[in-house]
C-alpha positions as CSV (number, residue, x, y, z in Angstrom):
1,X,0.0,0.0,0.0
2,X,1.2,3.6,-1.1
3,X,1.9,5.9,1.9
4,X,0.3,9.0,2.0
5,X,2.9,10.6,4.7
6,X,5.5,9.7,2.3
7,X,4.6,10.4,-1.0
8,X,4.5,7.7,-2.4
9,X,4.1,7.1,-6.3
10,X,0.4,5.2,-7.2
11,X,0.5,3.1,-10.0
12,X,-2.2,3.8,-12.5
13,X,-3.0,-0.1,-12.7
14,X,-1.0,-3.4,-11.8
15,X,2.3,-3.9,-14.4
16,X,4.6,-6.9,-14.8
17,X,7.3,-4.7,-15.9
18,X,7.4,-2.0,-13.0
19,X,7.0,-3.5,-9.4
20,X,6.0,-0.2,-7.2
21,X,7.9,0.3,-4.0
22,X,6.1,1.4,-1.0
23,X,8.4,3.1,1.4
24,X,5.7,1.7,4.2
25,X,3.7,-1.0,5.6
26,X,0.4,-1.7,7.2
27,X,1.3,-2.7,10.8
28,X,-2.3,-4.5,11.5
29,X,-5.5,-4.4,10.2
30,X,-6.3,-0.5,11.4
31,X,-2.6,0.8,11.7
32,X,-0.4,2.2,9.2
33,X,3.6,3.0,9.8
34,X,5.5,5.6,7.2
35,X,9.0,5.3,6.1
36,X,9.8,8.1,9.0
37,X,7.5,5.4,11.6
38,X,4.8,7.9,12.0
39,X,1.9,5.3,12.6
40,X,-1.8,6.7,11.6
41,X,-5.0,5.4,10.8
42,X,-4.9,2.4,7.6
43,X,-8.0,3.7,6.8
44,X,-7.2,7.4,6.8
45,X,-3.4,6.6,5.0
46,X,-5.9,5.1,2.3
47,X,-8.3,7.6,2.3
48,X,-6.1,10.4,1.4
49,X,-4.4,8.5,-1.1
50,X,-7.9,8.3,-2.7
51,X,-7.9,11.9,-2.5
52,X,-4.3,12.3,-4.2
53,X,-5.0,10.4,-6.7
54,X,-8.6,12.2,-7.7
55,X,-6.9,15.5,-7.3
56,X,-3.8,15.4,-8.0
57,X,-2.4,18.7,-6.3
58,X,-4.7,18.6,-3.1
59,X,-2.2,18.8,-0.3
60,X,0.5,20.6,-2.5
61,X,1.6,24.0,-2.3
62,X,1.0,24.7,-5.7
63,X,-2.9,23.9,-5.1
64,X,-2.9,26.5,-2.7
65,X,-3.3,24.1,0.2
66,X,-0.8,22.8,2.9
67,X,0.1,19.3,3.5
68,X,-1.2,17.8,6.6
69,X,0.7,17.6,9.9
70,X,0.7,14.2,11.6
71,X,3.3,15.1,14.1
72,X,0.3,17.2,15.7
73,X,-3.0,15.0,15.8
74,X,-5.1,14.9,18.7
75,X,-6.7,11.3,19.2
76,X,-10.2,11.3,20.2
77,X,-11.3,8.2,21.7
78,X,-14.6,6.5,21.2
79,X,-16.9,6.6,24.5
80,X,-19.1,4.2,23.4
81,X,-16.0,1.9,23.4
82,X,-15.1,-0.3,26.3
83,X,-11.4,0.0,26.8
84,X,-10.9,-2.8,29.8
């Protein structure tokens, strides 16, 4: 899987002549660790790869917008979840 944090190409499609490299790797099923080991959401490190790949220039500078800072996340923790 392509990481977000890192910038990762996307292939447009599967190749046989190109393998892509991913500089990270899905951890477990809901955790995601960059190339730097900055661990975030799978879903979200999916999610905005969707968004990359729609619009292409979304978190650049050039689109006018700023890339996101993971460094600085606040976790908000379901209450509805029992955390025994």
């Amino acid at each position: 899987m392509a990481s977000f944090i890192d910038g990762d190409e996307m292939p447009d499609k599967p190749s046989d002549k190109i393998e892509p490299h991913f500089s990270g790797q899905r951890v477990n099923q809901n955790t995601y660790c960059s190339a730097a080991g900055i661990r975030i959401n799978a879903d979200l490190n999916a999610s905005a790869n969707i968004a990359r790949k729609a619009l292409p220039d979304i978190f650049s500078e050039e689109g006018g917008h700023l890339a996101p800072d993971f460094e600085n996340i606040t976790i908000i923790n379901d209450p509805f979840i029992d955390t025994l």
